[in-house]
Legacy VTK file of the C-alpha trace (Angstrom):
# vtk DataFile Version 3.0
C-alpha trace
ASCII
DATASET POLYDATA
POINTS 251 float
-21.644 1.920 -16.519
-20.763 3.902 -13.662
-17.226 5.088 -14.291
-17.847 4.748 -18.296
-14.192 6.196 -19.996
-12.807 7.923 -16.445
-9.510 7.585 -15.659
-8.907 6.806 -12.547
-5.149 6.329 -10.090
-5.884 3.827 -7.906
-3.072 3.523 -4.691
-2.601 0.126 -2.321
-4.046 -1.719 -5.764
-2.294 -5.071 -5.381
-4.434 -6.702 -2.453
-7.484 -5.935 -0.473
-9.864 -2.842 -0.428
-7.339 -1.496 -3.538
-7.750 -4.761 -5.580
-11.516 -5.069 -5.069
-11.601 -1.457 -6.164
-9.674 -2.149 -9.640
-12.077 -5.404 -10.769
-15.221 -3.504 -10.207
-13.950 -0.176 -11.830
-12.432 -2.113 -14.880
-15.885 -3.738 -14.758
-17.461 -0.768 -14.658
-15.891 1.017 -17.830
-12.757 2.765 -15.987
-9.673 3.629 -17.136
-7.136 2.381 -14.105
-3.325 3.251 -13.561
-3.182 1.227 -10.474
0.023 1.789 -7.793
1.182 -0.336 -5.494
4.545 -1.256 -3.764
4.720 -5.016 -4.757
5.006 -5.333 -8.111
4.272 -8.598 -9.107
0.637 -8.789 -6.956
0.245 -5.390 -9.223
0.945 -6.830 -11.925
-1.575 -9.847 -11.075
-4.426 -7.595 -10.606
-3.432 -5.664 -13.921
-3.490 -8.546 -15.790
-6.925 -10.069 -14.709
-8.219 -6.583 -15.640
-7.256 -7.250 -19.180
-8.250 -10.513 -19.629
-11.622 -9.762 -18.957
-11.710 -6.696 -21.303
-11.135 -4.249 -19.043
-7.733 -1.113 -19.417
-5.423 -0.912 -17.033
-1.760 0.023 -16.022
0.357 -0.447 -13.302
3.279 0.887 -11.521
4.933 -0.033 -8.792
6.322 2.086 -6.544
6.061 3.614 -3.008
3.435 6.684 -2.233
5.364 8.214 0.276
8.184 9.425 -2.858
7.186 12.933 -4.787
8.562 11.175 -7.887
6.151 8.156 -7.491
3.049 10.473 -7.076
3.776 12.505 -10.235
4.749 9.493 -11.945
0.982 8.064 -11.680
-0.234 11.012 -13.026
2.044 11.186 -16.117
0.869 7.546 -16.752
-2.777 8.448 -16.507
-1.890 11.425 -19.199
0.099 9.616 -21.401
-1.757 6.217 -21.553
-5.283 7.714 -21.616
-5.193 11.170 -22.014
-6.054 12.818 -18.683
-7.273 12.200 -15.419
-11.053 12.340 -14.173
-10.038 10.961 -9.842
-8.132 8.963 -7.571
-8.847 6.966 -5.071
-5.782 6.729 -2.753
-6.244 3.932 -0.547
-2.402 2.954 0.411
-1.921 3.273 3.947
-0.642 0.781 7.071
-1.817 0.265 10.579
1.764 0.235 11.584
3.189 -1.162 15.570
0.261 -1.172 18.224
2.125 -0.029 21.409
1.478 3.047 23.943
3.560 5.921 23.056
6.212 5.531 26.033
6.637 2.209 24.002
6.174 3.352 20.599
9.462 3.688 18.111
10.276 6.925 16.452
10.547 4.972 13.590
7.124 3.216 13.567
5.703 6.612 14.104
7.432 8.402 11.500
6.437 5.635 8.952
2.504 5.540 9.770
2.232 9.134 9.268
4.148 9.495 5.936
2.392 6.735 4.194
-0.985 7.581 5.715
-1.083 11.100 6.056
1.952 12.737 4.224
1.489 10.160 0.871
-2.182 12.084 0.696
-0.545 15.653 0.533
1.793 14.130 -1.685
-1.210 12.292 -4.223
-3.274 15.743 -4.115
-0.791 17.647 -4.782
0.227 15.961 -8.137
-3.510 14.815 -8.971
-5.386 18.343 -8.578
-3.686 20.182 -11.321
-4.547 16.978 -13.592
-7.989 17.706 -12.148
-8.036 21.264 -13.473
-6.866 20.612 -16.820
-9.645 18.381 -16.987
-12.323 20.673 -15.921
-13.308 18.812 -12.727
-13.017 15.496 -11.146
-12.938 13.484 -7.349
-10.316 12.453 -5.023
-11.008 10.071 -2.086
-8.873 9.182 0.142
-9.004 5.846 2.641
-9.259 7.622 6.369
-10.861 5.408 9.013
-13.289 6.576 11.987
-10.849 5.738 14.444
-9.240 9.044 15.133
-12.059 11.180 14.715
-14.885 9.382 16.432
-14.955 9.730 20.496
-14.083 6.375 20.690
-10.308 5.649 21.094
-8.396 2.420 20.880
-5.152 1.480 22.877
-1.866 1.166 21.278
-2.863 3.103 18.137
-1.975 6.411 18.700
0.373 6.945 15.260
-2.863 5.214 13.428
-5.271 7.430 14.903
-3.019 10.862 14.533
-2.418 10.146 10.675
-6.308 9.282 10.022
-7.410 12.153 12.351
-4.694 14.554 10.249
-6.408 13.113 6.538
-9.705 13.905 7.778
-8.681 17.897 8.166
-6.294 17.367 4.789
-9.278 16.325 2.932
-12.118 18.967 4.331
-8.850 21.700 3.826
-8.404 20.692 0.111
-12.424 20.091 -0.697
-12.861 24.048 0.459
-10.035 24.802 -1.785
-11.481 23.484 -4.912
-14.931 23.002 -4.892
-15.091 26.221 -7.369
-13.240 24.631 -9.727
-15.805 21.700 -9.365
-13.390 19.221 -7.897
-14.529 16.593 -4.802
-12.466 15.395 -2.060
-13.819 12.736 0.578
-12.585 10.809 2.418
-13.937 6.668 2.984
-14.666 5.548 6.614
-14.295 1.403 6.081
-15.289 -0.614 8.941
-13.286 -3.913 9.950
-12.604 -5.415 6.587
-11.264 -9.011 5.540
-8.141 -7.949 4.036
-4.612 -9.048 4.996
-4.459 -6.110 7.439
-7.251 -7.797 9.754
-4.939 -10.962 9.678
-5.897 -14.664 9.458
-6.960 -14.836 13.818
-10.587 -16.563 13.601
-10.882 -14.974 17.525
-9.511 -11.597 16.546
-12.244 -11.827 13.343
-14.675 -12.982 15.822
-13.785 -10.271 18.408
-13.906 -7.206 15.457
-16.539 -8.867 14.171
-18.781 -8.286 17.472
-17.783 -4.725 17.930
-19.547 -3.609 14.727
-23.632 -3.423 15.162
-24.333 -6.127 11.897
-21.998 -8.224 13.644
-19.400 -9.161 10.800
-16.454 -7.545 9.072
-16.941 -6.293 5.726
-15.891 -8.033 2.499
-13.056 -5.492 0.408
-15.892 -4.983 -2.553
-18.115 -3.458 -0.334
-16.108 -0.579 0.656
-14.915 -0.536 -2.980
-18.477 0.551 -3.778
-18.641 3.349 -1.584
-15.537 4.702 -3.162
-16.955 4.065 -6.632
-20.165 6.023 -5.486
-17.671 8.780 -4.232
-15.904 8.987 -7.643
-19.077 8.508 -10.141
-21.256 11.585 -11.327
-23.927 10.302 -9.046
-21.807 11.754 -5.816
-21.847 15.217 -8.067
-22.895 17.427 -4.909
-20.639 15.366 -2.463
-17.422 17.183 -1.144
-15.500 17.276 1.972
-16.760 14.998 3.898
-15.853 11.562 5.662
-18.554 8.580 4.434
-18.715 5.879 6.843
-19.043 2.294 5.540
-18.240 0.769 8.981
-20.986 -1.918 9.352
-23.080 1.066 11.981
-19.697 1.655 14.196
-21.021 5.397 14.038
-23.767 4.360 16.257
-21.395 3.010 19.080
-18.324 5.916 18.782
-20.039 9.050 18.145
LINES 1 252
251 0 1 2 3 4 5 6 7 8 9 10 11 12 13 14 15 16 17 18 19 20 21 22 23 24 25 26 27 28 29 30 31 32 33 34 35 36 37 38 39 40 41 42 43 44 45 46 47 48 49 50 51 52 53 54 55 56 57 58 59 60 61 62 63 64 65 66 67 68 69 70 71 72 73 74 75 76 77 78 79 80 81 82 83 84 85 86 87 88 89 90 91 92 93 94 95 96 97 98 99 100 101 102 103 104 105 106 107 108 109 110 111 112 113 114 115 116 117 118 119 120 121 122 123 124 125 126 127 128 129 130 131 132 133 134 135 136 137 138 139 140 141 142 143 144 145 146 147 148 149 150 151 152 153 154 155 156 157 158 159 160 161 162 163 164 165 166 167 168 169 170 171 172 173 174 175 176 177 178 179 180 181 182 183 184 185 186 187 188 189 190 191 192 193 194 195 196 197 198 199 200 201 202 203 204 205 206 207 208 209 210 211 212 213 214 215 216 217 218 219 220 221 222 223 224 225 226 227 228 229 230 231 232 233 234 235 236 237 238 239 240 241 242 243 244 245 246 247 248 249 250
C-alpha cells in the first residue's frame, strides 16, 4: 500500500480532484483529515471512506482563515498522532474578464484562496513536518501561468498559479535539509464541476490537449499520490505536469 499509516490533510476534499484523492488514499492505507468548505459533501466523502474500512476526518472550513489551517493540523495530531503531507488542492478559477473589466473583488478572492491559502497551509503544516522527521507537501498549481501560452480573461487565475509555482520552489529550497518535499501538480482539463456540464466547451478543452480528452479527477489524484508516497523520495520543488501533453503545445 502506497501511503500505508501516513497521515495526510487533504484541502478542496468534498468534490472533484480532492474527492478522488481521499477514496484512493483511504484505499491505499492513509490516514485523511480532509477540509473542505461545504460541509455536508465533506461529510459524504468522509463517510464512504469509513464504510469501506478506510480512517478519515473532516472539517469544514475555509483555507483562506489562519485558524482553519492550524486547525487541520491539530486534527491530524490529535486523531492520529502526527502528520507525514498534505496535499492542498482548494483553489477557484474565479470571473474570466480582461483586467479593465475585472472586479477588485474577484481578484482579491482568486489570489487568497489560490495563492495566499498555500502560504497559509505551509506555514501551519511544515513544523508538523519537522516534528515528524520529514514528509511532502503538494500543492494544486496549473500550467497556465507559467507556460508561454496565455489565455484571455484569466489574468487573476494565471497570477495566483504563476505566484504558487515560485511559493513552492521558495519553500522546497528551504527544507529539503530537513528532508521535506514540496511540488506542486500541473492537472490538465479535468471533469470536475469547475469544467462545467457544456458538452461544446468539453469538446472544445477536450481538443486543445494532444490525447484529445479531459482527464478523469483519479488520474490527477495519482500523480499527487506518487508526489506524496516514498517512491517520489528524491522529488522536490518542482511543478509535475499531468495535463494530457499540453506541455508539448505551451512551452
Amino acid at each position: 500500500m502506497e501511503l500505508d499509516a501516513k497521515t495526510l490533510i487533504i484541502t478542496g476534499a468534498s468534490s472533484g480532484i480532492g474527492a478522488a484523492a481521499a477514496l484512493l488514499f483511504a484505499a491505499e492505507g492513509a490516514n485523511l483529515v480532509l477540509g473542505a468548505r461545504r460541509g455536508a459533501e465533506l461529510q459524504q466523502v468522509a463517510d464512504q471512506i469509513s464504510e469501506s474500512g478506510g480512517r478519515a476526518v473532516c472539517l469544514a472550513g475555509d483555507v483562506t482563515d489562519e485558524a482553519y489551517a492550524k486547525a487541520l493540523v491539530a486534527l491530524a495530531q490529535s486523531e492520529f498522532g502526527g502528520l507525514d503531507g498534505a496535499f492542498n488542492n482548494a483553489g477557484m478559477m474565479g470571473d474570466m474578464a480582461p483586467a479593465p473589466e475585472m472586479a477588485l473583488s474577484n481578484w482579491q478572492a482568486v489570489i487568497e484562496t489560490n495563492l495566499t491559502s498555500a502560504f497559509l497551509a505551509a506555514q501551519a503544516q511544515l513544523p508538523a513536518l519537522r516534528k515528524a522527521g520529514g514528509g511532502s507537501l503538494v500543492f494544486t498549481g496549473s500550467f497556465v501561468g507559467i507556460s508561454n501560452g496565455g489565455l484571455p480573461g484569466m489574468g487573476a487565475y494565471a497570477a495566483s498559479k504563476a505566484g504558487l509555482a515560485g511559493l513552492v520552489r521558495s519553500l522546497a529550497a528551504d527544507h529539503a535539509a530537513e528532508g521535506i518535499r514540496v511540488s506542486a501538480l500541473l492537472p490538465g482539463g479535468t471533469m470536475t464541476a469547475m469544467a462545467g456540464d457544456d458538452p461544446d466547451a468539453h469538446a472544445f478543452i477536450s481538443g486543445l490537449h494532444p490525447v484529445k480528452r479531459m482527464a478523469a479527477p483519479k488520474e490527477i489524484a495519482q500523480a499527487a499520490m506518487f508526489l506524496l508516497s516514498d517512491r517520489a523520495s528524491f522529488v522536490t520543488g518542482g511543478s509535475m505536469a499531468v495535463d494530457g501533453g499540453m506541455a508539448v503545445r505551451l512551452l
